[in-house]
Every structure is written in C-alpha cells, then in structure tokens.
VOGU-3710 file (C-alpha; in Angstrom, 3 decimals, decimal comma):
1> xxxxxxxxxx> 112,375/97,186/62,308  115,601/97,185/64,630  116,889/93,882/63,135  120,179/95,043/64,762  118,458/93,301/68,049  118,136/89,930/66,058  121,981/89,209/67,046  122,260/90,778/69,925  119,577/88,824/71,402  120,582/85,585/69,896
11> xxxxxxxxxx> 124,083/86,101/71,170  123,136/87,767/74,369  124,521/85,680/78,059  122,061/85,054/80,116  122,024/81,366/81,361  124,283/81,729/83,563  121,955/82,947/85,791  118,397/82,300/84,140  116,359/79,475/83,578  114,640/78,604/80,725
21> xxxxxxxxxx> 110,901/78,828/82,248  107,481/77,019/80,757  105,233/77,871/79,226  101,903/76,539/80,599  98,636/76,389/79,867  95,891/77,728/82,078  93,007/75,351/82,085  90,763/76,823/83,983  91,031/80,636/82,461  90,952/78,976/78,630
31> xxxxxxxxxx> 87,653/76,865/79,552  86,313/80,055/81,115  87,168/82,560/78,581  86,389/80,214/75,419  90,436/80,920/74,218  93,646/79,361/74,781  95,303/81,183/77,549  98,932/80,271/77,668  101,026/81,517/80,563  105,174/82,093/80,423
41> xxxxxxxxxx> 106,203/81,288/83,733  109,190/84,062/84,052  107,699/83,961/87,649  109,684/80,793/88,260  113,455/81,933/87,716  115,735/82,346/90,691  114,918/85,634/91,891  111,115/84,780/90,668  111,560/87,884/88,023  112,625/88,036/84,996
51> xxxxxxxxxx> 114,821/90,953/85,432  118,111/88,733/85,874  118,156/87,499/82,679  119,001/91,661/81,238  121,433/92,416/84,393  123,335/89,162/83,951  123,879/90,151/80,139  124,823/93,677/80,820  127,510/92,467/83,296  128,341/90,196/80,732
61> xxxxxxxxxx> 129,880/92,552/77,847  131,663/94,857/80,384  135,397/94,243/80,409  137,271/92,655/83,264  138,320/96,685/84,398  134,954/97,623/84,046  133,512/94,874/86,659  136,410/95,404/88,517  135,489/99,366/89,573  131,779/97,546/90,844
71> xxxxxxxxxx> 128,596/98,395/89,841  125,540/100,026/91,041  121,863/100,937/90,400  119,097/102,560/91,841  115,789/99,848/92,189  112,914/99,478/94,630  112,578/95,731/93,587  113,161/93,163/90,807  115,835/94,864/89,320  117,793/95,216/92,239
81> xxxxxxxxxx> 117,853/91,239/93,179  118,307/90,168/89,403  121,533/92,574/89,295  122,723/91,201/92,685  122,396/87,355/91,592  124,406/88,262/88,223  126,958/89,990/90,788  127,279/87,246/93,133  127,557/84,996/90,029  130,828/87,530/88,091
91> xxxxxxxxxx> 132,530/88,108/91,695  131,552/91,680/91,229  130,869/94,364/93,833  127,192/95,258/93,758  125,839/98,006/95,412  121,626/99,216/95,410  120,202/102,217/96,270  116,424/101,916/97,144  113,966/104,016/98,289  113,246/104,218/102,830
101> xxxxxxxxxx> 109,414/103,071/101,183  111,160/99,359/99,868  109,526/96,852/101,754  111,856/94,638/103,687  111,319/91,085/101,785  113,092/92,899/98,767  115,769/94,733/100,788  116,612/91,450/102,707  116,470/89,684/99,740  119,002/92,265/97,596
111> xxxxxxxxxx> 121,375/91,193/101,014  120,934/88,185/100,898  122,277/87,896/97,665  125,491/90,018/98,909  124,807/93,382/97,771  124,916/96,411/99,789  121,654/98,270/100,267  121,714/101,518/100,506  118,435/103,234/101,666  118,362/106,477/100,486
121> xxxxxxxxxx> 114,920/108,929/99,997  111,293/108,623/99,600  111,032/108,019/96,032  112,622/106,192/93,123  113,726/109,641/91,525  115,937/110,353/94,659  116,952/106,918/94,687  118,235/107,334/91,107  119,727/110,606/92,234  121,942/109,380/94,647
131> xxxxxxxxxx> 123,285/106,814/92,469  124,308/108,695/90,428  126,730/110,733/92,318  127,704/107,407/93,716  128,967/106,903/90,111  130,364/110,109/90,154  132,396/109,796/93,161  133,963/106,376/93,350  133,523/105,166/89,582  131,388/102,788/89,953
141> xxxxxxxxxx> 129,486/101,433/86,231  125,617/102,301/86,535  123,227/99,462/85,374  120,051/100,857/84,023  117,279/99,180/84,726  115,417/98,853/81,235  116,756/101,290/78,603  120,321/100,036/77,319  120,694/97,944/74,390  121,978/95,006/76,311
151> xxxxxxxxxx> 119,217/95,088/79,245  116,540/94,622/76,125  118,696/92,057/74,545  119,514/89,734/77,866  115,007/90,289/78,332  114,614/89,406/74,446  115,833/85,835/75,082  112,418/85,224/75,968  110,810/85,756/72,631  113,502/83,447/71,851
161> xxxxxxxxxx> 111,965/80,409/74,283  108,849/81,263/73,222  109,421/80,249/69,690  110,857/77,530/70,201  108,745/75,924/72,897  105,542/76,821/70,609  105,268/74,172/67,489  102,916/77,119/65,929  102,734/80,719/66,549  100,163/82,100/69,142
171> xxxxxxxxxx> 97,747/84,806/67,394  98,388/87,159/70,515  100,798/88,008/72,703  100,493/90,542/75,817  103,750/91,955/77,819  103,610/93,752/80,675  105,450/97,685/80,371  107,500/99,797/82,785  110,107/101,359/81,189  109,671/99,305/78,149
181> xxxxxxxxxx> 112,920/97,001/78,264  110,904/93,325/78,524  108,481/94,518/76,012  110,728/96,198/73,211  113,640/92,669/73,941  110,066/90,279/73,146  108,893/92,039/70,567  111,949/92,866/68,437  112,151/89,042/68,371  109,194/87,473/68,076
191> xxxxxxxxxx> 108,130/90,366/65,031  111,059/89,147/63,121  110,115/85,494/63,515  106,647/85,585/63,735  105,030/88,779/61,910  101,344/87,675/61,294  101,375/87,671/65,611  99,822/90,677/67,134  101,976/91,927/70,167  100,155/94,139/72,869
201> xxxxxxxxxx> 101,536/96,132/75,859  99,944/96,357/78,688  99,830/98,989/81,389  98,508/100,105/84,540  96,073/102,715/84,062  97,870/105,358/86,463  100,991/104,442/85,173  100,479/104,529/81,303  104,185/105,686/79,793  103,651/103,724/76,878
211> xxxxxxxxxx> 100,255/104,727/76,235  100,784/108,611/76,076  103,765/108,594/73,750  102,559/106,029/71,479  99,181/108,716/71,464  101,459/111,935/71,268  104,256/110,409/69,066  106,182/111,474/71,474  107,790/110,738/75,284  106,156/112,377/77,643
221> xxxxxxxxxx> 106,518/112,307/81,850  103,449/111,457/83,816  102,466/114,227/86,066  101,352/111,217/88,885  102,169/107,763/89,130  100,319/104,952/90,271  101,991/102,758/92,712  100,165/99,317/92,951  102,150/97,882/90,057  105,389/99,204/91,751
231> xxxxxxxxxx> 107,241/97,148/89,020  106,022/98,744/86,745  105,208/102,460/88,081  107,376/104,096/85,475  107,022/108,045/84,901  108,450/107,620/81,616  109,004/105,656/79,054  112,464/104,199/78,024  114,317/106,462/75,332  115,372/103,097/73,085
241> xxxxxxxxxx> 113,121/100,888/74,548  110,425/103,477/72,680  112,431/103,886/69,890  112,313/99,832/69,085  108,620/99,403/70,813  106,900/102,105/68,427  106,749/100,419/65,148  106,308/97,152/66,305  103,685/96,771/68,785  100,094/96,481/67,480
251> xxxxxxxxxx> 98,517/98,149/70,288  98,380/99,894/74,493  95,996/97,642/76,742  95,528/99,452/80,517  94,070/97,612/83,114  92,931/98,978/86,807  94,249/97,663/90,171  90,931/95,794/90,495  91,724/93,938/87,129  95,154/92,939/88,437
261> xxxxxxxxxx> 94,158/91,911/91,512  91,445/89,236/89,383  94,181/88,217/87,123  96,071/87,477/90,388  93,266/84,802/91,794  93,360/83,702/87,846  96,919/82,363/87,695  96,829/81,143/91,489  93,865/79,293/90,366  95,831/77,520/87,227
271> xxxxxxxxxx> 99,253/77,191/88,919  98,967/77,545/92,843  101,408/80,523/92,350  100,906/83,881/93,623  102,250/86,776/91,299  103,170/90,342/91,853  100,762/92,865/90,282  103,163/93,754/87,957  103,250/90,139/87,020  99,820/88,995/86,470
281> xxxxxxxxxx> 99,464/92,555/84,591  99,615/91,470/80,782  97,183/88,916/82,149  94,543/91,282/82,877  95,365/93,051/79,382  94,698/89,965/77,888  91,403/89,380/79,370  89,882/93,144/78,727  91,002/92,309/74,994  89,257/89,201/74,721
291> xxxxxxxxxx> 86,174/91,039/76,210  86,149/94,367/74,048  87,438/92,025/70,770  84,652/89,264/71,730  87,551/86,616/70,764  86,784/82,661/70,965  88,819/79,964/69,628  92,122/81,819/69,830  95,730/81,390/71,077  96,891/83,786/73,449
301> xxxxxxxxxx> 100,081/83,776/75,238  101,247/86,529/78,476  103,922/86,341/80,128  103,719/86,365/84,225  107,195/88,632/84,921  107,306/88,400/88,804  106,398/86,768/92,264  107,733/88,984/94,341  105,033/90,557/96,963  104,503/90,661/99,914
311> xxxxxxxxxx> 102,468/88,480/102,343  100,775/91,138/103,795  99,548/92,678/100,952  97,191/89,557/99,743  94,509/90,972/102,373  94,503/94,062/100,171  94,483/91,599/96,770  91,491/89,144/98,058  89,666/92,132/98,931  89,572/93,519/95,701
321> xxxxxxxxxx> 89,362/90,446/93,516  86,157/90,183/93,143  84,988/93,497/92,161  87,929/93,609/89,634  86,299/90,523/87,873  83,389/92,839/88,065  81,641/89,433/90,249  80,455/92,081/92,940  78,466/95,385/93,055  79,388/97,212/95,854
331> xxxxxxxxxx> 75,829/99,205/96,778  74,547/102,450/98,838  70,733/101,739/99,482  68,240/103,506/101,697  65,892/100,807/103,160  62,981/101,873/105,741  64,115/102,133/109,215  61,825/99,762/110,869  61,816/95,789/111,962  61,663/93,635/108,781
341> xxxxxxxxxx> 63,231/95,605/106,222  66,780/93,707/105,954  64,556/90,839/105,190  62,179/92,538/102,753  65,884/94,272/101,096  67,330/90,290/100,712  63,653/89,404/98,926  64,171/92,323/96,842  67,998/91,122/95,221  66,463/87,296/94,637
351> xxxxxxxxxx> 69,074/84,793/94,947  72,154/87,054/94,869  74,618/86,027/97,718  75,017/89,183/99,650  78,794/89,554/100,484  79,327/92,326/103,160  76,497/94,359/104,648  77,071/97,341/106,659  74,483/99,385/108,504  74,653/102,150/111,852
361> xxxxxxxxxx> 71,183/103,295/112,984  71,112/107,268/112,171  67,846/107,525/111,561  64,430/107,301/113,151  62,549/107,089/109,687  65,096/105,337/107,326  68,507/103,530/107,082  71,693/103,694/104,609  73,218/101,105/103,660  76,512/99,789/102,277
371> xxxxxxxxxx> 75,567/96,419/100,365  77,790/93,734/98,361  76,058/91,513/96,201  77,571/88,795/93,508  76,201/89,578/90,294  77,250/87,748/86,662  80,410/89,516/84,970  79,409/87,790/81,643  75,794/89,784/81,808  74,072/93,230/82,538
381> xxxxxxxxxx> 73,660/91,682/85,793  74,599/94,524/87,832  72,420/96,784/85,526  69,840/94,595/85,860  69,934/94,776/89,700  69,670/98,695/90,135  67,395/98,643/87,797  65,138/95,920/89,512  66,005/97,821/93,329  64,988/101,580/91,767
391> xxxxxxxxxx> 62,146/99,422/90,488  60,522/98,390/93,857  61,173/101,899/95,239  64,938/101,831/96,775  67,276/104,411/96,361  70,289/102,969/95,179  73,991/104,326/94,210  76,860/102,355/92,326  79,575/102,351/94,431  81,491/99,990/92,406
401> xxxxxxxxxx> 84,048/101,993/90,881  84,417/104,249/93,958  87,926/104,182/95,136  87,504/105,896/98,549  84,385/103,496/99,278  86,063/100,687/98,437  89,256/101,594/100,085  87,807/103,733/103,504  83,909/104,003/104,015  83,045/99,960/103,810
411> xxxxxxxxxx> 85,155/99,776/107,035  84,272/103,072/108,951  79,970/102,821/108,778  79,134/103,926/111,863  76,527/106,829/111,735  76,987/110,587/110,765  78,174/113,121/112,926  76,175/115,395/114,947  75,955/118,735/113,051  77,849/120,510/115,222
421> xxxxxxxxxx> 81,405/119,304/113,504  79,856/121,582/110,697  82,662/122,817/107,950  84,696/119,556/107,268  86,051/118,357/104,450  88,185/115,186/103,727  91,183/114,218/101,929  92,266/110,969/100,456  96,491/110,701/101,520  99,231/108,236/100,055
431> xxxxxxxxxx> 101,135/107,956/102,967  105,084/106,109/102,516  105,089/103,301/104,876  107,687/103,790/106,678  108,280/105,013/110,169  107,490/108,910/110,447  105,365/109,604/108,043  102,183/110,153/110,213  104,208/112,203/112,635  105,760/114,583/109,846
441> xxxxxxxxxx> 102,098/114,690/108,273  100,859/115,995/111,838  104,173/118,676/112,563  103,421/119,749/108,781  100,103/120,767/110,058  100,595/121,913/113,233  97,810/123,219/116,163  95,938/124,689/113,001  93,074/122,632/112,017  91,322/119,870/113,972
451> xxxxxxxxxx> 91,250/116,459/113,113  87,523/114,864/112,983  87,965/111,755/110,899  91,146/109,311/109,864  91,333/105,617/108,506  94,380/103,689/107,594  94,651/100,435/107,089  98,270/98,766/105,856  97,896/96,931/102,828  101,543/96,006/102,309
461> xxxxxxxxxx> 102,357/98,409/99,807  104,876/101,339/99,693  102,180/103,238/100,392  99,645/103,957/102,968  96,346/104,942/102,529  94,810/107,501/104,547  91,490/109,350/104,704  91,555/112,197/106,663  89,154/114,667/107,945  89,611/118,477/108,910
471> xxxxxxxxxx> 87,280/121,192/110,596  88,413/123,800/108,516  86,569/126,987/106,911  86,412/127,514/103,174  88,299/130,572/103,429  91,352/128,545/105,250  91,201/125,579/102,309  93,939/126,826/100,429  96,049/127,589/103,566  95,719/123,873/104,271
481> xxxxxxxxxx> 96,538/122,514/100,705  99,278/124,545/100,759  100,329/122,526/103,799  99,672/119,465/102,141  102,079/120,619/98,881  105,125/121,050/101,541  104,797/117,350/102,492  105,002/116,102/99,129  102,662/113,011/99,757  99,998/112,623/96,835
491> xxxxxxxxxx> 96,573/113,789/97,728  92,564/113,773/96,736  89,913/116,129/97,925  87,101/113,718/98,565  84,616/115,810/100,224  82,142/116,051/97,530  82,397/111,897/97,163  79,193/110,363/97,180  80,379/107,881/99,627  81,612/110,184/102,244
501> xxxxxxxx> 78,517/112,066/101,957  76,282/109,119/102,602  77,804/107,576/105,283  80,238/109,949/107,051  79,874/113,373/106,411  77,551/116,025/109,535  73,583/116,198/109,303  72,316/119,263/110,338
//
C-alpha cells in the first residue's frame, strides 16, 4: 500500500478553493433498490467538479519562480476550469488548450475565470500536443490533469471528508475513472482508514483504461474511445495513478451510456441536480453491482464528480433514460396490413403503456413496425413480452440494445426505397461538432458516390452522429473506406443491421 499518500493527502492545500461538499442520502434510489445509497455531492463545489481541489494543490507546492513563468494544460472540460479558479485564486497566468470540438459553456466558462483559451485541433491528443511545445517554447509549468502525485493527493482529500462525515464505515464505495487520479487519491485513503470497505471503479464501457490493465497486468492504450463520458474518455490509464489503484481496488464496474443516462434521472430525482455523465457514472456502477451481487440492507456510498453539461444535450439524456433502466423495450413487429390491426397489436401487449409507435405504409399485405413499450426492469418482463407476441403469431425483433435504432431509424420510418437505389450500404459517422465537418466529410468524398440516405440530429455532445447512405458497388467498398480513413472521423458499417434492413434499406 502507498502509505506515502497518507501525508501527502492529509497535508495537501486545497480549501482555498474547494468546499467541503455533503454527503447525502438518496431516498428515493435506497427505498427503490432495498440499500442505502449515499451520494458525495463533489457536484456542488465552485466549478461544480471536483477537479479544483488537485489543480489548486499542485499550484500549491510550486515555488514563487515556478508560478511566476505561468502555467498551462491541455483539457476539454473540468480540468481546465478547476486549474483556472486555483489560477485566479495564486495571481498566476493560466493558459488552456482545448480541443475546436469543446463546447462553448466550458470554453466561456475557462474565460470567465481569466484564463486564456486556446483552441487548438480536433482531439484531446493534439490538444495535449500543442501544449506541450507551448511548454517548450515560453517555459511555461504543465499541470497534468490526473497522474502527478500532488493532483491524486489535492483529489484524496475526499476520502478524507468522507471519513469523517460517516460515524461508521460504508460497506461499498464506487468512484468514477478517467485517468485514475480521483480514484487512486480516494482509495489510498479510505484503504488505510477503513480496510474491511470494498472500493470499486467504475468505467464507461467504451472507455475502459482501468479495466484492461487491471485484466492484462499491464497499461495498455484503447484502440477507440467512447465519448459520452467526455470526462472520463481516457485512452489510457494514469502511469501512478495505476501504480497506487492496482493493489487496492477490489474490483472494475462498466456501465453503458444508457445506464448513465438512468443514473442521471436517479440523482435529479433525489437532489433536483442534473449531473454530467461522467458524474452520475459510479452511480450506475453502483446499481449494476447491487443487481449482479443481489445486495439488500447495505451501505453504499458514490461520489457524483461533475455538473457540467450542457443544456442541449438533456434531449439526448431523457431519450435514453428509460431504456438504460431497462423500463422500455424498443420493438420491430410485423402486424397485418389491414384496418384493425393497431388495435388488435395494443390487445396483444395487455396493459403495457406503449411509448412511441412508428409505422409508413410499404406494404399491401403487411406492416413493420417500430414499437416502445414499458415493461418491469425488476422482472423477465421484456422476455415475457416477445415471448407472449411470437406466441399469438407476430414477428418480433429486440431492438433494445441496437445503437443505430435507437440513435437513427426510430426517427427516419418512412417506407423502403424503391428497388431501383439497388447496391447501398450505410455507415454509422461520429462527426466533431463544430463548423466544417459536414463540408470536409463531403470534399473528402468528392463527385464519387451518391448520397441516398443521411440523419443527424445534435445531441450536445462533441460529437455528431451521422448515418449515412451510399450507392456504391461492392467492388468500390474499399475505395470508399479508404476515403473514410483520410478523414479520421470514427466509423461503423451498419448495412447488415437489422434495423436498417427492416425499415430503410431497397425492396426489390
């Protein structure tokens, strides 16, 4: 065990800035989930992160000539305000290079706090980049954003609230994971204070650092990185932050977007608060480990790390709440094309409310259809239902766990085309939202291949997401993904997707 952290952390400057936050109980969640689900409100400090409590600190131990040359870091969000608060606070010259893809609450926000913003690249990596020869040519002292020993220490005073807020240690805790620094400052503490507690990290899915080096022993880089958790869409894990995280964590939780977005609508319900999805991650760890452990009567504590999203995006969040508490099936059906079937269909799923129905007449003989239904998460309810609708003779497909369906197709029923648009296929884009991007996309690809399909609809992220469609021969497929690898924008072949077949794709 690092006990070297025990100090550090205990002597570690931090208040200068930060608050100490609550911890709170969620009510509602701990009637719901039979547990005591206690929340640390990190959410609540003055740049509603808790990433100015390990900035502040770092600041803290430089020396007067040190501050003096200014400082800099490369940051797309929480990081970036928390260091420009513990600037403003020292007097100190702050300057942040973010990504052209930052949305403009956090680049306003790093300004308003009297940092200079530097825009710079598409990506965090050439963000980082560019700070760094920043450094190299004027001097300035780079603040990492998670792996330095006084980052961990300044985010370790929170194990430090935590045990003394709590008059008796919690049998759980869950911390959210980037690159480590919150989780490794946490649980270097609260180990040496409280060893009988189990400590979990939890990750996004398509962002899980942690996950494949604690598997492999070793660090490892993520070929792809998911973006929804942007505060926590690390590549790879911290070099010290794994080095104190490995031998004291007791386990890797990963949740999916949907499960953030329900852990979301969870601590708005309890607190009236909306958190990031990076925020209300640990959240949803907690609650897949309370399902897969079948846990009752226990204490669990997660921290909520962040509140900073952005208004838009809740369209995107609502929208995917329900399925994520796995309240809604999201259907294909085939029901008989003639008067009365709708109502014979509604018979046929009982009392289920039906939440989003979409139908186009393409047929003379029968109809598809793209069906939400509430069904119990506590229950083989949704088994249950396909079972019962195969049952009384309708062809049904789980579209639940479809990401282009869920994402595309539910808004774009509207019939097949005719059969003459023969040889297309379609591709699932991340687009970065910024200006340009569709117009490079299109000069990328030139007069080349027609364009028979494309959906995109902002949900307030860094990044867009596109479906589009080509008329394009198999022989020319590779031409045109070779396109695609010149624009550097992640991309899925989705033409053999159940979805798109169903609903969108030619009849003969």
């Amino acid at each position: 065990m690092p006990q070297s952290y025990i100090k550090r952390i205990l002597n570690a400057r931090v208040y200068d800035v930060a608050r100490e936050t609550p911890i709170d109980e969620a009510r509602l969640l701990s009637q719901r989930l039979g547990n005591r689900i206690l929340l640390k409100r990190e959410d609540m400090q003055p740049v509603f992160s808790f990433k100015c409590r390990g900035a502040f600190n770092k600041l803290a131990q430089l020396s007067r000539e040190q501050l003096d040359r200014g400082v800099i870091a490369a940051s797309a969000g929480n990081h970036a305000q928390g260091l420009a608060l513990a600037a403003a606070t020292l007097k100190v010259k702050a300057i942040i290079v973010m990504p052209k893809t930052t949305p403009s609450i956090k680049v306003e926000a790093v300004k308003s706090r009297g940092a200079k913003a530097i825009l710079f690249g598409d990506t965090f990596e050439e963000a980082v980049t560019h700070a760094r020869e920043l450094v190299e040519t004027h001097g300035y002292i780079y603040i990492p954003p998670y792996d330095d020993p006084d980052i961990i220490a300044g985010q370790g005073t929170i194990g430090v609230e935590i045990v003394r807020q709590l008059s008796h240690p919690p049998d759980a805790i869950f911390i959210p994971v980037g690159g480590g620094g919150l989780l490794a400052g946490v649980a270097a503490f609260v180990r040496y204070m409280w060893p009988e507690t189990k400590i979990y990290g939890v990750e996004p899915a398509d962002a899980a650092c942690l996950e494949l080096a604690m598997r492999t022993g070793r660090r490892g880089t993520l070929k792809e990185v998911g973006l929804f958790a942007e505060g926590c869409a690390v590549a790879q894990i911290g070099k010290e932050t794994f080095r104190v995280i490995k031998d004291l964590i007791d386990g890797v939780i990963t949740v999916s977007s949907d499960e953030m977005c329900a852990a979301i609508k969870d601590i708005f319900e309890d607190t009236r608060c909306i958190a990031e999805p990076a925020g209300a991650l640990a959240l949803a760890g907690l609650k897949k480990f309370i399902e897969a452990e079948k846990l009752e009567g226990k204490t669990l504590l997660t921290i909520v790390s962040g509140a900073n999203t952005n208004f838009d995006r809740l369209r995107y969040i609502s929208e995917r709440t329900e399925v994520g508490e796995k309240r809604e099936a999201v259907l294909s059906a085939v029901i008989p094309e003639r008067p009365g079937a709708f109502k014979t269909f509604c018979q046929a799923v009982g009392k289920r409310n039906i939440t989003e129905f979409n139908y186009r007449y393409s047929d003379a003989n029968q109809a598809r259809v793209f069906v939400g239904l509430t069904v119990n998460p506590t229950t083989t309810d949704r088994i249950d239902l396909l079972d019962a609708l195969r049952a009384q003779g309708y062809s049904v497909d789980d579209l639940t766990d479809n990401e282009m369906a869920k994402l595309h197709v539910r808004f774009m029923v509207g019939g097949h085309v005719p059969g003459q648009v023969g040889q297309e296929c379609v591709y699932r884009f991340e687009f970065p939202e910024r200006p340009g991007a569709l117009g490079k996309f299109l000069s990328v690809l030139g007069n080349r291949w027609n364009i028979s399909l494309f959906h995109y609809r902002n949900h307030g992220a860094a990044y867009g997401r596109v479906l589009v469609g080509f008329q394009v021969g198999e022989s020319d497929r590779p031409s045109l993904e070779e396109a695609f690898k010149t624009l550097g924008y992640r991309y899925w072949n989705e033409t053999d997707n159940t979805a798109y077949q169903q609903f969108l794709a030619a009849t003969q």
